[in-house]
N, C-alpha and C positions, 0 to 999 in steps of 0.2 A: 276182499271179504264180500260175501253176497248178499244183498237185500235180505231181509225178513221175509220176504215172499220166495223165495229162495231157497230158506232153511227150514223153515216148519210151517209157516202157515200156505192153506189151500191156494190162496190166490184168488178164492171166488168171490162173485157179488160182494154177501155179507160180509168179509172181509176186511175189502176195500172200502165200504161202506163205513164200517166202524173205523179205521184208519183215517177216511176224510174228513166224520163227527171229531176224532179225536182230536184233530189240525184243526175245524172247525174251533172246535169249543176253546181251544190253545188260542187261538187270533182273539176272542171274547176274552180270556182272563186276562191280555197284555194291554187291551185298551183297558178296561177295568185297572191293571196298575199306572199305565200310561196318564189316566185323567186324576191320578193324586196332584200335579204337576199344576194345573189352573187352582187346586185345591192350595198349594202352598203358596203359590201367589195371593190370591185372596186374601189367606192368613197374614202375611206378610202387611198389606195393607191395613188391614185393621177391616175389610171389608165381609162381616159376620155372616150379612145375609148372599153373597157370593158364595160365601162356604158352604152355608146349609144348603145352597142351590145346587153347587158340584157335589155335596155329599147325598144330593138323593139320586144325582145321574151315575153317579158310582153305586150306586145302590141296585139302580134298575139293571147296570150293566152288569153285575154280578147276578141278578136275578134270573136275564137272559140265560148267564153262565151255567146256572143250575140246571134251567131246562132243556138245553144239550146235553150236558152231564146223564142225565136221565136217560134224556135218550138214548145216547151211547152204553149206557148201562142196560137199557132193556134188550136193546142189539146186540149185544154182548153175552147176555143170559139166553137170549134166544138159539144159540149154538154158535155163532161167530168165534173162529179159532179153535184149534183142540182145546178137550176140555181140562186138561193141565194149564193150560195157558190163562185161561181166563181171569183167574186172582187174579193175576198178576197185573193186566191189561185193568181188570176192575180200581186197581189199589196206584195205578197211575193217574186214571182220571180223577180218584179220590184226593189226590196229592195236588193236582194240578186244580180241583177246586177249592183246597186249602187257601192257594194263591189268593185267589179273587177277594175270599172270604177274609182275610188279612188285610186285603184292601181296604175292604167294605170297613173293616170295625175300627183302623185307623184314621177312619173319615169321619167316623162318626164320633171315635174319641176327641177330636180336633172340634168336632162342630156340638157338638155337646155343652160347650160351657164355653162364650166367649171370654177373650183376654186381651189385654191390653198388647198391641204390636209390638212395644218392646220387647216383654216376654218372649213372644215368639222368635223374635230377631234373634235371643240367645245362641237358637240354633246354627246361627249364621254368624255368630261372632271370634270361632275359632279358627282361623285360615287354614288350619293343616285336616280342619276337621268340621267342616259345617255340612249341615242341612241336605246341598248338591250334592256335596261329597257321596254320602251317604247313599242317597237316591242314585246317583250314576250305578255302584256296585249293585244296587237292587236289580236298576234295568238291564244292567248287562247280566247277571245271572238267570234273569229271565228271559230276556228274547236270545242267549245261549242257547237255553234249555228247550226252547220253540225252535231253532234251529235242528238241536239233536232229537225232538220228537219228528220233523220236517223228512230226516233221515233216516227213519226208522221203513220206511217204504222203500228206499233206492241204495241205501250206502251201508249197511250196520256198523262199519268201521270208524265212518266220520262222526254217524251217530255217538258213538263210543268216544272219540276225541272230545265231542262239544260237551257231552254229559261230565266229563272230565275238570272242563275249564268250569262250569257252572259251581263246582268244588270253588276254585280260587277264588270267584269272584264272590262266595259268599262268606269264603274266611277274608276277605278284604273286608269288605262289609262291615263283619264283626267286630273287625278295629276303628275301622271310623264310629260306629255306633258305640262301641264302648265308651271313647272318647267323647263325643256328643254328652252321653249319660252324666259325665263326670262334669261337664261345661256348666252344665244344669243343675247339679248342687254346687258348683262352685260359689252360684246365686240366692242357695238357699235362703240367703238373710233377707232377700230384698226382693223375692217373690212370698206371696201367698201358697199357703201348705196345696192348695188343690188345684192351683196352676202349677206348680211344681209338680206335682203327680202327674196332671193330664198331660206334662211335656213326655216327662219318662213313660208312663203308659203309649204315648204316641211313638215314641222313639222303639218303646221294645215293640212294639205291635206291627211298623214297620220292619223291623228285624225279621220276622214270622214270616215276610212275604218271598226271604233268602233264604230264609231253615225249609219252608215246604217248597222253593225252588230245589234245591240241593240235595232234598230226601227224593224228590219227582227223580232226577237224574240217576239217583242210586237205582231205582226202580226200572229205569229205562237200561244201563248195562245189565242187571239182573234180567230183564229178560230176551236182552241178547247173547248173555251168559246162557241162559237153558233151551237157547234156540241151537249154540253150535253143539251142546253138551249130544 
């Protein structure tokens, strides 16, 4: 199968340009999910003001993210790609700054209201279902999917492979966080009502960072669907 440069697009400057912004701005959203990771450490310890520290570096790196985004969006509107193409290319990077933005707001749900480390621990108290667990299917549905955007320039076929598995690993995902969820009223009695909410609200909000990994990927065969059409 032949590259996207290949089948429909020019091949020119602008282009290529936008394609590098786009890999660009992909490397910004996976550190932005990357540094949740010092963040659950933190938590873990009971160490609050760590948290609110990683949660504004998470913060600034998703802000970074936006202002790529932009930019690849004005390049983009600027005529980069036929102009059938362009939603399409627009509504990936929209997807791919969902990412970050899921980051960002499970950082903050976390640093929002401290809690006692036990609480937290909950999330680590089920061996078939904890915390790592969960995050491992995150990251692997995302730097998947940076993979298959990686491929969108040289291979459309592998592309199409990686966009694929980013599928599995976000229905994995969905089973460990379900389970997690359930861990967390099992405690209902012996948490407080709004530490119990900010675990779930943390929990689903992490979840968000696999739904906008896995809607991104649908995005990316769809537009190597109308490149071979």
């Amino acid at each position: 199968m032949k590259s996207l440069f290949g089948s429909f697009l020019l091949g020119g400057k602008k282009e290529r340009r936008v394609l590098d912004l786009i890999t660009e701005h992909f490397s910004l959203v996976v550190e932005t999910v990357n540094q949740l990771i010092p963040l659950f450490d933190a938590a873990k310890t009971g160490n609050w003001q760590k948290v609110e520290e990683v949660c504004r570096e998470v913060d600034g790196l998703e802000t970074l993210a936006d202002g790529m985004h932009n930019d690849a969006v004005v390049a983009i509107s600027q005529g980069a790609f036929f102009s059938g193409m362009r939603d399409d290319f627009l509504q990936l990077m929209e997807l791919d700054d969902e990412i970050a933005d899921a980051a960002k707001d499970a950082a903050k749900i976390l640093a929002e209201l401290p809690m006692e480390p036990q609480a937290f621990l909950i999330l680590y108290e089920e061996t078939s279902a904890t915390l790592n667990d969960f995050f491992t299917q995150i990251q692997s549905a995302v730097n998947i999917l940076q993979e298959s955007i990686k491929f969108l320039e040289s291979d459309a076929e592998i592309a199409v492979s990686k966009a694929l598995l980013v599928e599995r690993a976000e229905e994995e995902g969905d089973d460990v966080g379900d389970r997690l969820i359930k861990c967390i009223f099992a405690h209902k009695a012996n948490l407080e009502v709004l530490t119990l909410l900010q675990l779930r609200d943390f929990v689903l909000k992490l979840d968000e960072i696999a739904d906008a990994a896995e809607d991104a990927s649908d995005e990316v065969i769809a537009i190597i669907s109308k490149a071979e059409a």
